[in-house]
Structure formats: structure tokens, C-alpha cells
MARFIGU-650394 format. One record per residue (C-alpha): residue in one letter; residue number from 1; x negated, y negated, z. Coordinates in steps of 0.001 Angstrom, whole numbers, plus 500000, padded with zeros to 6 digits. Last residue first. Example, Ala and Ser with C-alpha at 12.3 -4.5 7.8 and 13.67 -1.06 7.14 Angstrom:
<drentors>
 aa   i      x      y      z
  s   2 486330 501060 507140
  a   1 487700 504500 507800
</drentors>
This chain:
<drentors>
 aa   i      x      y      z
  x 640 473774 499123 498162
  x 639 470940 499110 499942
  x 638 472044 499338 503903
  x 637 471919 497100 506473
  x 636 473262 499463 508822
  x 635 476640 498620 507046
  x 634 479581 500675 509189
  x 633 482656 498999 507996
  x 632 485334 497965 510672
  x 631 488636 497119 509495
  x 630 489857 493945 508025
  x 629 492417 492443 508999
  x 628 494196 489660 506897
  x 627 495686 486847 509372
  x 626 493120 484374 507899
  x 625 491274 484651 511735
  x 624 490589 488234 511129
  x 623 489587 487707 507989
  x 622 487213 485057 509148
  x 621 486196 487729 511976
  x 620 485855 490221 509501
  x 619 483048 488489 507581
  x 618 481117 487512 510135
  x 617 481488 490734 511392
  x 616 479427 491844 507733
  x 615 476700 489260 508517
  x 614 475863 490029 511524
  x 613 476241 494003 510446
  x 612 473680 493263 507533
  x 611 474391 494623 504371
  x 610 471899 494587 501244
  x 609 472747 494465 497165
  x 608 471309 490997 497254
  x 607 474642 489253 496467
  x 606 476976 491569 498858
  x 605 477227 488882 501801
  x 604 478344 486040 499424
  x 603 480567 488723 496919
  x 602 482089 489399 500375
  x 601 483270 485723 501210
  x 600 484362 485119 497550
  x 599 486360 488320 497839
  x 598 487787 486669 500371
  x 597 489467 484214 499088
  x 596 490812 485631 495892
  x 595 492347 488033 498147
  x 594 494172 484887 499806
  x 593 496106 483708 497571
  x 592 499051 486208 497362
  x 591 499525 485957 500938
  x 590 500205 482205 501093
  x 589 497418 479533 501989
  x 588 498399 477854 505467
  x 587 495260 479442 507097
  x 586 492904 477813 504937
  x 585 493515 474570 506679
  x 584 492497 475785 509822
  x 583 489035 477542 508470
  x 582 488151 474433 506988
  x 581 489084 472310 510147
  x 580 487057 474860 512342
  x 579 484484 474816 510084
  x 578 484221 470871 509941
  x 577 484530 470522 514031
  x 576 481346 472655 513852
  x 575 479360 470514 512112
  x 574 476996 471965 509718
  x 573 474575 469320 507740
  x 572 471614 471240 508591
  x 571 471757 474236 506251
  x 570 472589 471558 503452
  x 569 476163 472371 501843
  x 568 475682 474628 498821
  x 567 477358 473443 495885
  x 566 480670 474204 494247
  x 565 482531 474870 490926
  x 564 485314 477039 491761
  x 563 486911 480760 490790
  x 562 486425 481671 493737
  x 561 484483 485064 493022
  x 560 482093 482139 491186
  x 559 481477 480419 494734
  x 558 480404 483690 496180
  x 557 477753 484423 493339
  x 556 476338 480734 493309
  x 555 476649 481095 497664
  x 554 474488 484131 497054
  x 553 472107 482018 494926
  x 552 472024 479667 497257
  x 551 471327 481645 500330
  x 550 468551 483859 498509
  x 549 466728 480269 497781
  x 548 467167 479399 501486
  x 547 465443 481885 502734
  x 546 467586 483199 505582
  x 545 470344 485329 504063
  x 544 473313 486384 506301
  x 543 473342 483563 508393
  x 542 473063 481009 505677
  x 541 475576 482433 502859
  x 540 478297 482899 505267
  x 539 478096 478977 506590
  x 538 477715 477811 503158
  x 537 480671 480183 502197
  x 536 482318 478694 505022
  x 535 482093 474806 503766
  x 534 482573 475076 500020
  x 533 485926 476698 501282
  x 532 487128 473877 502642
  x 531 485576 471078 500638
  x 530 487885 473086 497438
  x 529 490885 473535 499065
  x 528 493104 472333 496379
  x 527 491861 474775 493809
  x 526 493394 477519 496319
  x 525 496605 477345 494917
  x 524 499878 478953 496663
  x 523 500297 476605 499586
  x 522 502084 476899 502459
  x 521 502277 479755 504737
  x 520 502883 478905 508069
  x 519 500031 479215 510463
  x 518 501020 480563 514475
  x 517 501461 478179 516729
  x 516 498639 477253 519259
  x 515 498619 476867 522915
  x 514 501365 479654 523364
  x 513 499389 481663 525370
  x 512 498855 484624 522810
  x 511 497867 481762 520191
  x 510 495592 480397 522475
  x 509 493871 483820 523047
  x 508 493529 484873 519677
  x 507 492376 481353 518545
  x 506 489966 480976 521477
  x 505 488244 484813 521523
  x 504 487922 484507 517142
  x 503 486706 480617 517333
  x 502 484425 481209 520335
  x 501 482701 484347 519389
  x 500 481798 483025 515673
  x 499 481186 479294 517169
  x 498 478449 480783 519548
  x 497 476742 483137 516592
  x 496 476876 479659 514441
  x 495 474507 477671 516763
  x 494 476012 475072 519184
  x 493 474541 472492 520834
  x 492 473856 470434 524003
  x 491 472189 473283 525937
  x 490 474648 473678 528435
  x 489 477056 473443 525519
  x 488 478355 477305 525048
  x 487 478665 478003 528775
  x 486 480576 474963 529279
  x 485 482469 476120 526529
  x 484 483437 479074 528204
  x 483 484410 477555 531504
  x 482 486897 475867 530024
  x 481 488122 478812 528511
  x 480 488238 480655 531399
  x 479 490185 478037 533785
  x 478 492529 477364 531220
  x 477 492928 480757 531002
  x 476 493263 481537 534696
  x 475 496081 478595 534311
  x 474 498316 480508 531936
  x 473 498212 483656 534090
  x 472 495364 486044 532777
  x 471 496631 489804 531272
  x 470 495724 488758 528104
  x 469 492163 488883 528739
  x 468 492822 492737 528579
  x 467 492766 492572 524679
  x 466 490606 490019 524434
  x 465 487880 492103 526178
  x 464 488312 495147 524304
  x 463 488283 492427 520497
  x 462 484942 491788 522331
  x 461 484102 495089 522841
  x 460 484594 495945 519086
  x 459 483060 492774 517769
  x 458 479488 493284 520026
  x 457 479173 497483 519563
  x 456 477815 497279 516069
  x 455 474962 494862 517438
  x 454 473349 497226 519963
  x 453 473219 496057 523406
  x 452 469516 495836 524646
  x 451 470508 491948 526013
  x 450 474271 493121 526956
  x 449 473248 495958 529949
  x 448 470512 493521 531321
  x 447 473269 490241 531474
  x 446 475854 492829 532822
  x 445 474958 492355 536489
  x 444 474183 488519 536548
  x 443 478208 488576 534895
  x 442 479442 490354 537998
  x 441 477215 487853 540429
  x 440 479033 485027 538560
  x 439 482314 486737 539173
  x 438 481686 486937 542735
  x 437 480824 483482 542974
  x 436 483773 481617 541642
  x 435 483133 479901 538327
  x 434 482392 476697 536929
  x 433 478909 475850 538795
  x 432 477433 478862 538603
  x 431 478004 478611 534680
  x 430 476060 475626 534224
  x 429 473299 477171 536521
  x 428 473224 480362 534095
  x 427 473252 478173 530905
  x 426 470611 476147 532086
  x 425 468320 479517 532614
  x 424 469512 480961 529530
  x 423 467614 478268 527076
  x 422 467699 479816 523618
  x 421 470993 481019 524949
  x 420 472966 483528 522514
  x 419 472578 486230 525819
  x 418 474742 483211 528164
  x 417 477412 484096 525463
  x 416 477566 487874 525849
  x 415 477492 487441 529853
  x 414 480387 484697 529901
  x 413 482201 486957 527995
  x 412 481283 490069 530048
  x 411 482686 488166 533103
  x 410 485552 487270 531595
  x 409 486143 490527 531032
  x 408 485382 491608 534312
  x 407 488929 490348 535836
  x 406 491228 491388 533164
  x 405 489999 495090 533120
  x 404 489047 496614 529747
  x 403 486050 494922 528773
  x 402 484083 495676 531870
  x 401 484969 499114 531690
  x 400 483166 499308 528036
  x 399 480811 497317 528714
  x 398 479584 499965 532282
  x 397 480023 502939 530070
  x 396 477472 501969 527393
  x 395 479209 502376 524218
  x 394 478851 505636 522751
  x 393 482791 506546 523531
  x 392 483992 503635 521649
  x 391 482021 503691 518769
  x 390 483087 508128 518411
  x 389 487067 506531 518885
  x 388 486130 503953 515832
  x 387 484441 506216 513634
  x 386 487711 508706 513581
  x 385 490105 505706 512980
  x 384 487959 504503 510205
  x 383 487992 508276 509261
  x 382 491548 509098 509242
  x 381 492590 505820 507527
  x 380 493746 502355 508388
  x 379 494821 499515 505978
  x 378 495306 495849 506176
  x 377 492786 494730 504319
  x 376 490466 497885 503073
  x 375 491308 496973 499007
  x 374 489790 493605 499679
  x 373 486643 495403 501031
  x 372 486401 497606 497962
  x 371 487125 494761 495638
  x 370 484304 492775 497117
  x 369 482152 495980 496567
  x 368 480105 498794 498330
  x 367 481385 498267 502255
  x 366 481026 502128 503592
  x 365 484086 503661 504586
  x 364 484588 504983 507966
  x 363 482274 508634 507732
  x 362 479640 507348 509736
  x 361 479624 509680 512103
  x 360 477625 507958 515371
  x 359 474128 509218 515642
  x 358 472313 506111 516695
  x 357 474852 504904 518492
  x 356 475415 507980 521081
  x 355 476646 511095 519942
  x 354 474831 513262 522562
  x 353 477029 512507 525245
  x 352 480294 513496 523004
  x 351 481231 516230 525393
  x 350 480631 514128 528301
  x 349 482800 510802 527002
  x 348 485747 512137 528870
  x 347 489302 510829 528414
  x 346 491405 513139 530553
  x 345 493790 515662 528187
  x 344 496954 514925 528463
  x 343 499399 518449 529169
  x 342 502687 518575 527123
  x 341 506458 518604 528721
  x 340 508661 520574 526369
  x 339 510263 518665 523925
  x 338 511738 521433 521515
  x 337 511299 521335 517949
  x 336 514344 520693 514995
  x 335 514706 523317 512518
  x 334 515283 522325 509053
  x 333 512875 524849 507419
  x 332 510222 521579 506708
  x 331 508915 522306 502894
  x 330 509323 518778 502058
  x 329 507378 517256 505271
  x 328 507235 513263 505415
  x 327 510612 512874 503116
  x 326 512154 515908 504772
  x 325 511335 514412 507848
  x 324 512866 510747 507317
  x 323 516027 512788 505629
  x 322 516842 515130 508713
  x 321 516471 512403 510608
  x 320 518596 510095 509189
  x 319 517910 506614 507877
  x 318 517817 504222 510116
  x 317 519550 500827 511164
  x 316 522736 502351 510847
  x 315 525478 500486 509700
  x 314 528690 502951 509949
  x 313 527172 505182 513176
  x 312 525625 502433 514407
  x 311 528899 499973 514725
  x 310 530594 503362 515756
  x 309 528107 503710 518693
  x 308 524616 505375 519799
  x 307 521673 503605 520948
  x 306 518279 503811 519998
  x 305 517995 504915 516839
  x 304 514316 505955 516219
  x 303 511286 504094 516064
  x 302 512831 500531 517431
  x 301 513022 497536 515038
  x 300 516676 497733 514073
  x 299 517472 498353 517704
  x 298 516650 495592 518977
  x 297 519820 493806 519878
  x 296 521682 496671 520927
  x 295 519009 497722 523508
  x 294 519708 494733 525728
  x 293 521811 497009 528085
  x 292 518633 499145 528194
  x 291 518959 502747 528716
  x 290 517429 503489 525367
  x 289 518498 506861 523341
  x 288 515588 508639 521215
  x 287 517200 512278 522038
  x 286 515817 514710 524189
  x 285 517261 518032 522643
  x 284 515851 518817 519216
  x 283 516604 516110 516815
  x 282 514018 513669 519002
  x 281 511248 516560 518938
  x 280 511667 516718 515067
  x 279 511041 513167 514358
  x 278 507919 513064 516615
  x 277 506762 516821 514661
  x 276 507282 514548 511113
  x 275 505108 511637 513112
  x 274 501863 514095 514035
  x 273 502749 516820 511117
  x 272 501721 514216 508297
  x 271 498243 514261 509317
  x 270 496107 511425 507185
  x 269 496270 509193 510123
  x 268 496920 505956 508017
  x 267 498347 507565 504902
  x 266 500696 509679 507223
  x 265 501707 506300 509539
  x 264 502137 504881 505905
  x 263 504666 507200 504236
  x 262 506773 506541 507853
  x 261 506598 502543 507992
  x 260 507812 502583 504274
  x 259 510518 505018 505376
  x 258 511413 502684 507905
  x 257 510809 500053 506299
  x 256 513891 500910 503912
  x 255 516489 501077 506890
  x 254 515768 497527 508287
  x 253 517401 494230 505415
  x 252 520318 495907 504754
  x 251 521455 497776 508141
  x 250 520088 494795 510126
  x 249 522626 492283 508344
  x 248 525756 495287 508002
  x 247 524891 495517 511800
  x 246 525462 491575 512406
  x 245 528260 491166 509980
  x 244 530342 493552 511887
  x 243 529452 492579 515168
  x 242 530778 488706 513957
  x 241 533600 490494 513090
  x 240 533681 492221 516357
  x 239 533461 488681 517751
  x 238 536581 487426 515467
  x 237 538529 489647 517192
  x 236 537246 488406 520160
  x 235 537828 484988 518992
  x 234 541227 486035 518446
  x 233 541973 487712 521749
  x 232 540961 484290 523299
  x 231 543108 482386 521269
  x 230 546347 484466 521434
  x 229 545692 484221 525356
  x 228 545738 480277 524928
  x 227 548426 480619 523081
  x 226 550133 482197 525725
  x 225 549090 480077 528597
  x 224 550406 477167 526353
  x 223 554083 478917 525517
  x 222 554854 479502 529048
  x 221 554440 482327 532395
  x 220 550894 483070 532982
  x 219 550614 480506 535436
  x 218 552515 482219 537663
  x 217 550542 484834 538021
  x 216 547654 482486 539598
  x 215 544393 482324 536967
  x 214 541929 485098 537253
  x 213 543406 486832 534454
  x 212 543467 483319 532514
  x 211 539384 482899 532841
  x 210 538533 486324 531724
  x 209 540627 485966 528507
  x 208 538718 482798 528215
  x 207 534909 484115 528825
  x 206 535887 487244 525902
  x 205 536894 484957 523478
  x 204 533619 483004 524177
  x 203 531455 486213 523755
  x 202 533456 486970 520568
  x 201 532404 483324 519100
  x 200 528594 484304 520284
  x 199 528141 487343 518283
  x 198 526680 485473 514973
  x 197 524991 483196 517432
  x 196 522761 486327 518826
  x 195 522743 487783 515587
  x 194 520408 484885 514281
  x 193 518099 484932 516799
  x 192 517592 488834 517186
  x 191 517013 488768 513795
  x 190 514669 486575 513998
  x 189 512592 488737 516518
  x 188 512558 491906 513662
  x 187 511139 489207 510791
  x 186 508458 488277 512768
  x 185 507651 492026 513332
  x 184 508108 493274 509857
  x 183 505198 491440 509048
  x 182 503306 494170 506755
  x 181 500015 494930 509717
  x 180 502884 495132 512655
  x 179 505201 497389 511221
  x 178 502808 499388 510087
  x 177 501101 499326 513476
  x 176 504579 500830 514985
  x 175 504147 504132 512286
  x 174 500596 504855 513281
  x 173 502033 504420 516771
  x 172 504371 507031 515992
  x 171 501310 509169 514470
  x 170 499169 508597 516983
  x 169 501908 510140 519507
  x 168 502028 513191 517655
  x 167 498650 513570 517459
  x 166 498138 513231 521264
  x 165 501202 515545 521510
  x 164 504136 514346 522436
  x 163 506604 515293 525350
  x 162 505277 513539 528461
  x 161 504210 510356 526613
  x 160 507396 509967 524283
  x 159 509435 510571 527533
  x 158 508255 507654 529724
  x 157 509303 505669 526401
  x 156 506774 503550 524158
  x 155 506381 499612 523498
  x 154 503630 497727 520997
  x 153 502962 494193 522110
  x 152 502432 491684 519333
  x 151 501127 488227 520724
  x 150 497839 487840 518384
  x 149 499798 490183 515366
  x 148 502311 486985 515205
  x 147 506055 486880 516423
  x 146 505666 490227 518257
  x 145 507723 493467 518485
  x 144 506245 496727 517993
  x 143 508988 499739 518924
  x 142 508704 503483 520855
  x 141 511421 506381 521234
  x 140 511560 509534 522502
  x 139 513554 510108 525172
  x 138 512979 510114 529079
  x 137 513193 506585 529698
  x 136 510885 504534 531883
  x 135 510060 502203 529256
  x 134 505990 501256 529018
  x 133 504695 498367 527705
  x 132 501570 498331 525585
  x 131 499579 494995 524494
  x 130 498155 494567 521094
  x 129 494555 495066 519818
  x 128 494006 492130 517515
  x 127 494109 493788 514043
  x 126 491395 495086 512304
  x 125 492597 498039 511685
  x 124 490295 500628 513114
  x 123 490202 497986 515999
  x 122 493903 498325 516411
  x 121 494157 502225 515986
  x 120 491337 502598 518499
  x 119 492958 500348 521230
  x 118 496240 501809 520748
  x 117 495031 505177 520905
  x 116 493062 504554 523444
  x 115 495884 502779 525569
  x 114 497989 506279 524994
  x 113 495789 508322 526267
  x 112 495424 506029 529805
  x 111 498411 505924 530024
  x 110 499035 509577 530232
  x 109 496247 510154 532285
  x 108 496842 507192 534670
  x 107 493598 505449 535098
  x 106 495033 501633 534154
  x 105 491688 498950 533192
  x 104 493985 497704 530511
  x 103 497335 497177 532408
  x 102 500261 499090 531562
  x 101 503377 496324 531179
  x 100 506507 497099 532132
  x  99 509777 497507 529815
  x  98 513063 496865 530934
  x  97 514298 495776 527172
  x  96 513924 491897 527933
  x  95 510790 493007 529455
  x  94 509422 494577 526207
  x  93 511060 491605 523757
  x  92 509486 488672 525729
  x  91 506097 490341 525291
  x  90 506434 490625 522058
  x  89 506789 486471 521168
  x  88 506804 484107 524039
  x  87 508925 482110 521098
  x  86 511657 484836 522336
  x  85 513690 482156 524167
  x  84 513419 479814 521528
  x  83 515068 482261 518725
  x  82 517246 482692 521196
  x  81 518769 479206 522231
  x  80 518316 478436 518296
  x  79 520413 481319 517116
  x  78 523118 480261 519443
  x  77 522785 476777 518560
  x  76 523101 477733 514848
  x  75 526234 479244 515799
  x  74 528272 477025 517908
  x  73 527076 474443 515587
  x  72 528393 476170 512223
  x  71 531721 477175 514512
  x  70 532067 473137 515364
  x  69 531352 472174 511814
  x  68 533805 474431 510625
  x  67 536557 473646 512923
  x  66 536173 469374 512664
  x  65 536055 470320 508845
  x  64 539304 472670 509210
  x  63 541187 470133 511492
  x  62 540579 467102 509262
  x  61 541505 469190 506586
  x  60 545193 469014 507536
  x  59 546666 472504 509397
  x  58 550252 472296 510447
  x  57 552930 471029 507779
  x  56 550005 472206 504766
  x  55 549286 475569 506145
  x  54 553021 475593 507219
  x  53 554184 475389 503481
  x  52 551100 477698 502078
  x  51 552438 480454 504245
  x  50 551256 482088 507892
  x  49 554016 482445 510315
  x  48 553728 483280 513750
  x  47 556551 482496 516193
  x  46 557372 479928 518441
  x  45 557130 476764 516016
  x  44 554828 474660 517325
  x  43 552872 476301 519446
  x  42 552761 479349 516903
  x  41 551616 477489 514101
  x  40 548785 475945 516150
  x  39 547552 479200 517304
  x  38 548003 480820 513946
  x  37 546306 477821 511963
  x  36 543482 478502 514566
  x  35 542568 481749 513792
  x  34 542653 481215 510214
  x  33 540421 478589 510890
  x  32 538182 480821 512673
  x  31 538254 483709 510145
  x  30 536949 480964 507585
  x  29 534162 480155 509774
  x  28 533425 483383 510567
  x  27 532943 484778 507379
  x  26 531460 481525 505834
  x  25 528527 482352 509200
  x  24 528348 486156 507962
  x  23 527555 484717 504166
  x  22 524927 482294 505367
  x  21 523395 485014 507678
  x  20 523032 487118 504233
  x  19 521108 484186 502634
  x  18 519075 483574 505540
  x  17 517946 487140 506113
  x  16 516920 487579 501683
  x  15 514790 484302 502262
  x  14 513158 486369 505186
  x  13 512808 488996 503158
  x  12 510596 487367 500514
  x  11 508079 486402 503092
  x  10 507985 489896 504464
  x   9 507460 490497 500404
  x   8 504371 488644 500688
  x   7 502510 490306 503283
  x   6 503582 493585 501387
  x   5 501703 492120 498355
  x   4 499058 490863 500424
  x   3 498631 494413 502240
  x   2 498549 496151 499122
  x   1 500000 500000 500000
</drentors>
């Protein structure tokens, strides 16, 4: 699947949402009216009569616009409310559903399993490793929800960890991070929105029945009272309408992905028995059924159906499971698998001692051509997957548990940047000063571990470490980040390895936090941003070659991807607000312009047929920051 493409048909579908809620909001509005033409016919006349005569002795267009506008405000308002209510993006969703949150540095056996797939699936990707909440129900079930892959949060069952295998559960996460790479997420939280002021002309139906039958009995005795009831039975009427229109909305724009989501969980894990033996454990006995009273208005976006009604039953959100598996396995006999309660293996890095970095596989694909790394975006496979875990376990022990508790990965930050220091000693007493001093004495700690630290193992712990930085209250971050750039100016500058760290840990962070909102696409030429991206292929042209002759004819080779006549900045004429404005600005182009992009970054790195990691994560982490992951690719510096 082309990531850009699918990038840009999420776009697409979003026009597709708005022009099917426009149709369910001329629905209501015209069932209002009608409504109301009743109501008033009735109080005046005693009876109900509907005709073009008392239309036009009753009704006057006054009434109907004043009606309209009023429903059209009712819900757009409605939609608004939640849309803004969910801007906290995935992590809204999860506790809106009951979920709670497994922290990084958790032991559990179970949760523990499941955060390493997470974590390897996510760095296999390329994608900022989301956060997992946990649903104490026994079925099977599991959802990503997010408004941006920098605040997604990926959700599973109690009963999808005690009854799945470990490939079984990769391959319904497999099937989550689809949803999550092709921007179904986005489009799954405006749904919510919308429906919510779709259903909010039954909810006030429902309010004014409620209010009359706790109104004296003899008030319920005259004309008014009863065309007040007439009302509120109406709207409520009107309210199933408005269901109506909701499930035919999720029904048309959700049931395709899910096959989509399904065909790519198998091309990701490359083990179409892992989801297909998911599927058949939820037609067995255990069901995929969520508990949640808020479960209705997810459950387009959750694995499996999650709730069971006649709304589902006529506009379901999924195709059946007989079909998904049949689809996934054609020779499957039809008969579903029992959920018995599996054993989790404990995550133990013994059996793999003697794979440490030097003799990791290095089966993940091997970076050969621009197209080659284009044709990576947004992808996962067996092997990437397979390279990650084995990076992971060769780490050195004490990084790797550092980066996956809240607390120590600051301190590991703060380590990593104080080892970019030309002058450490000033960097140490500016830190000292900034932070409290047991952390400072857990950073002194990891500064030996992090100076003989291999260079493949820096983006993967730090993507760790933002990860679990996550779990910081709004004001720890402040605190943190602050403290960061301290770090970064105690020696009144900043070389291009600080900015790297900084822009990738800051922009994932802020945009988790709510500091920054997430790009929207804009522009559909890149011609325009000529200065802009004159400026990064500079910057990617300097650190990976160091003569200065190399660097300009690799920025010749990189400008030329781009289509662009451009020159070389001078390697002294950086600034740092410059790249960060470059790299903004380049944010807002649209899917189907950014290949073009960064092709021109890899042609840069590629010019001299040799690979440098440096250069390489450079790479990735302006992908990375583009919204196009990119996965890992083992270089070694390799002749190409």
C-alpha cells in the first residue's frame, strides 16, 4: 500500500464525512419542521391535520427559517462541544471508554508483552510509539484513536491479553497501526463530533418528557401539557432519526478499512494466522463486546464490533467475521477457535545474550535508493519488525530501563545531550542548577553508559524515552523542557546533533501536550518552498559529508531529486530558528507532495554511494517530523 496515496485519500474522506453529515442535518431539519407544523396545528385546532391549506394557515416561513437555523445551531454546537472535548486527542477516547493507562516502566507479564509489541511495531514503523490503555473486559477487542500519530494511544481488552497468543496479539495491533499510519484515526474522533450533534435533538426530546413526568398530576391535564408531550416524543422520534443517519454515516465511510486494515496487519507481520486466529477466537465463545456505556460512539473504530443492537445489526460498522477471515485465510474450514487462557512468556534478554550490536540480524531492509526509502514510508514488515525486537534486547539494560520509566527518562535526555558537549563540565553545573538533585545524580550515572553507546541505539531509545515522557503532568514538562535547553545553551550555541534531538523530543512532546497543533495540509506545489528546502538539504548535505566539495555535489544531486534550481547555503550561515521555520512550513505540503521531498533528502545522503547511520537518522527524523515515517534502515556505512 502507498502511504501518500492512502494519506491522501484520508483527506478525501473527510470531504466524503461532511457531505453525508450535510444530508443527515437536511434530514433533521426538515423532520423538525414537520414536527413542529403538527404541534402548532394541533394547538390550534385540536386535532392533527397535515395539508397544504393548514401548512399555509399555520406554518409561515418565518417559522421554518427561525426552525432551521435553530436545529443547524443545535447541531453544529453539538459537534463543536465534542469535537473540543476530544482535542486531548487518544487519550481522551481510552478513558472516555473506561480504559486505564499501563505505564512504561509496568512489570506485569501480560503488560509487559504487549508494551513490546507496541514499542517494536512503532519504531519498526517509524511512528511515535503510542500510548496503551488497558479495558478490563474479558472479550476480545482493541482500537487506535488519536487526532495526530504524536497523541495516538492504541487500546486492548483484559481478555485480548489472556486469550491471544503473542502472534495473535501482533497481528491485531498490526491491524490498529494501520489505522494509525493511513489517518483513519483523525477521521474516527470526527465522527464522534459530528454524531454527537446529529443525536442531540433526541437527547432533548428525551430531557422534556422527563421534565413533565416529574411535573404535579394535575398538570398533565390540558391542551399545552399535551403538546408539549407531542413535542418531546417527536424530537425523540426525530433522535432515532438522527441514530439512523449516524450508523448509516459510520457504516459508509468504516467497513472498507477494515478489510484494508486486515490485508495490511498480514503484509506488516507477514503471518496471516496471528489476526485470522484473533477473528476466530471472538466467533468462538468470548465475544468482542465493550462494557462501556460510551461504547456506541466508537465503535466504528474498534477491532471488532463492539456492541450489539438493531442500529448495528442494519449499519454495521464491520464486515462479518466469517467474511474478514475468509478474506485473510481462504482455505479456513469455518470453525471458529476457543479462547482458552494462554501463558506470556517473561521478556528475557538471556537467550539473546550473545546477539549484542555487533551481531544484530540485519535482515530490515537495507537503504539502496531514494525510491527504495520512499517506498519504506509508512510500511512495516516481518524483518524490520524482527531487527527492531533483536535492537532492543542488545541495548545496554540500564538505557533501556531508563527510557521506559517517566522519571529516568528525563534523566537519560539530559545525559544524551550533556554527551554532545564540547564543554560538559558547564553543561553539568547548568543542569545542577535546573533540576532536583536526585535526578541529577541519575543522569551522573548514565553519562558512562551513553558516552560508549553505539550510534544505532541513540533514535530508538530516544523515540523509548518519548514514549514514557508522556506520562509527565503538563507542568513536569514545562519543567523538562526548560531544563533541556538550558542543557543545550550552556555553551552559548547549538550544533546540528543538539537541534536533531531537540526538534524530534520538542515537537512530539508539544504536540502530545497540546502546545502545538497538528499541520494542516495546504499546499500542493513544492516550487513555492524553494528557501525552505534549500535550507535542510544544506543542513543534510553537511553532516553527512564533511569536505565541502562532497557536500555540494551531494546537495547538486539532492537539489535535482527536487526538481529545483538551488545553491548550497554556506556551512556557517546556519541558524537554527531558519531550520525550524523551513521544516515548519514544509509541514503544510499535502500528501501527494511530499515523496518528491524526500527523495531529495535521500538522493543527498546516497550521492557518494556510502551510508552513515548519523546521517541516515537524520533523515528519519525529518520524515518523522513531515508526518511520513520512516522505518529504521540498518546502514553501517555501507558501499552501496
Amino acid at each position: 500500500m502507498n502511504f501518500f496515496e492512502a494519506q491522501d485519500r484520508a483527506r478525501k474522506k473527510t470531504g466524503w464525512l461532511i457531505l453525508l453529515f450535510s444530508f443527515a442535518v437536511i434530514g433533521l431539519v426538515l423532520l423538525t419542521n414537520l414536527l413542529l407544523l403538527g404541534v402548532f396545528t394541533f394547538i390550534q385546532t385540536g386535532q392533527l391535520e397535515l395539508s397544504p391549506t393548514v401548512l399555509q394557515s399555520y406554518y409561515s416561513w418565518e417559522v421554518f427559517s427561525a426552525a432551521s437555523i435553530g436545529v443547524c445551531l443545535l447541531i453544529f454546537g453539538g459537534s463543536l462541544y465534542k469535537t473540543m472535548s476530544l482535542s486531548g486527542g487518544g487519550s481522551a477516547v481510552a478513558e472516555m471508554l473506561g480504559g486505564r493507562l499501563v505505564p512504561q516502566a509496568s512489570n506485569d507479564l501480560q503488560t509487559r508483552q504487549l508494551l513490546n509489541v507496541v514499542e517494536e511495531m512503532a519504531i519498526a514503523a517509524g511512528t511515535p510509539i503510542p500510548k496503551v490503555y488497558l479495558l478490563e473486559d474479558t472479550s476480545i477487542n482493541a482500537f487506535a484513536a488519536g487526532n495526530s500519530p504524536a497523541n495516538a494511544v492504541i487500546g486492548v481488552t483484559r481478555g485480548t491479553l489472556s486469550r491471544l497468543t503473542r502472534e495473535e496479539l501482533q497481528g491485531v495491533i498490526a491491524h490498529e497501526f494501520s489505522h494509525i499510519i493511513n489517518g483513519d484515526m483523525r477521521l474516527n474522533i470526527r465522527l464522534i463530533g459530528i454524531l454527537h450533534g446529529i443525536l442531540l435533538i433526541g437527547m432533548i426530546g428525551y430531557f422534556i418528557l422527563r421534565s413533565i413526568r416529574f411535573r404535579g398530576r394535575s398538570s398533565k391535564k390540558g391542551g399545552g401539557v399535551a403538546a408539549i408531550l407531542a413535542l418531546g416524543a417527536g424530537l425523540m422520534a426525530i433522535g432515532y432519526a438522527g441514530t439512523f443517519f449516524g450508523n448509516w454515516i459510520k457504516a459508509s465511510v468504516s467497513r472498507q478499512r477494515e478489510y484494508l486494515a486486515d490485508s495490511s496487519a498480514v503484509q506488516f507481520t507477514r503471518n496471516k494466522q496471528g489476526i485470522a486466529g484473533a477473528l476466530k477466537k471472538i466467533g468462538g465463545s468470548v465475544g468482542s463486546t465493550i462494557a462501556s456505556g460510551n461504547a456506541p460512539q466508537y465503535s466504528h473504530a474498534f477491532f471488532a464490533e463492539g456492541i450489539s443492537s438493531f442500529w448495528q445489526k442494519l449499519f454495521a460498522t464491520h464486515p462479518p467475521l466469517q467474511k474478514r477471515i475468509k478474506e485473510i485465510d481462504p482455505g479456513w474450514d469455518g470453525e471458529f477457535l476457543s479462547s482458552t487462557m494462554t501463558q506470556t512468556s517473561s521478556f528475557n534478554t538471556e537467550k539473546t545474550e550473545s546477539s549484542k550490536a555487533e551481531k544484530i540480524a540485519m535482515t530490515a531492509a537495507i537503504l539502496s535508493s531514494a525510491e527504495a526509502a520512499i517506498a519504506q514510508v509508512g510500511s512495516l514488515n516481518e524483518e524490520n519488525i524482527e531487527y527492531v525486537h533483536q535492537l532492543i534486547i542488545a541495548m545496554p539494560p540500564l538505557l533501556r530501563s531508563a527510557a521506559q520509566d517517566a522519571y529516568s527518562a528525563r534523566a537519560l535526555i539530559y545525559a544524551v545531550l550533556i554527551g554532545l558537549q564540547k564543554n560538559r563540565a558547564n553543561a553539568i553545573s547548568a543542569l545542577s542548577q535546573q533540576i532536583a538533585p536526585d535526578m541529577f545524580l541519575e543522569c551522573k550515572s548514565l553519562l558512562p553508559e551513553i558516552q560508549n553507546l553505539d550510534d544505532q541505539f541513540k533514535l530508538p531509545l530516544l523515540e523509548l524515552s518519548i514514549s514514557a515522557l508522556r506520562e509527565l503532568s503538563p507542568n513536569q514538562f514545562v519543567q523538562f523542557k526548560f531544563a533541556v535547553d538550558k542543557v543545550i545553551t550552556s555553551d552559548n550555541s547549538v550544533n546540528l546533533n543538539e537541534w536533531v534531538i531537540q526538534r524530534l523530543l520538542i515537537q512530539q512532546l508539544d504536540l502530545h501536550f497540546g502546545f502545538r497543533k497538528p499541520a494542516k495540509s495546504k499546499h500542493s506545489s513544492l516550487q513555492i518552498f524553494g528557501a525552505e528546502v534549500q535550507t535542510l538539504l544544506s543542513l543534510i548535505a553537511y553532516i553527512e559529508h564533511k569536505d565541502d566539495s562532497d557536500a555540494k555535489a551531494a546537495f547538486a544531486k539532492g537539489a535535482g531529486e527536487s526538481g529545483m534550481t538551488l545553491e548550497i547555503l554556506p556551512r556557517q550561515g546556519f541558524r537554527l530558528e531558519n531550520l525550524n521555520h523551513s521544516l515548519d512550513r514544509l509541514m503544510l505540503l499535502k500528501p501527494l507532495v511530499k515523496p518528491r521531498l524526500l527523495k531529495a533528502f535521500v538522493a543527498t545522503i546516497l550521492h557518494d554511494g556510502k551510508v552513515t547511520t548519523k546521517g541516515m537518522e537524520l533523515v528519519r527524523t525529518l520524515s518523522t517530523c513531515l508526518d511520513c515515517p520512516m522505518p529504521p534502515m540498518p546502514v553501517n556505512s555501507q558501499t552501496l
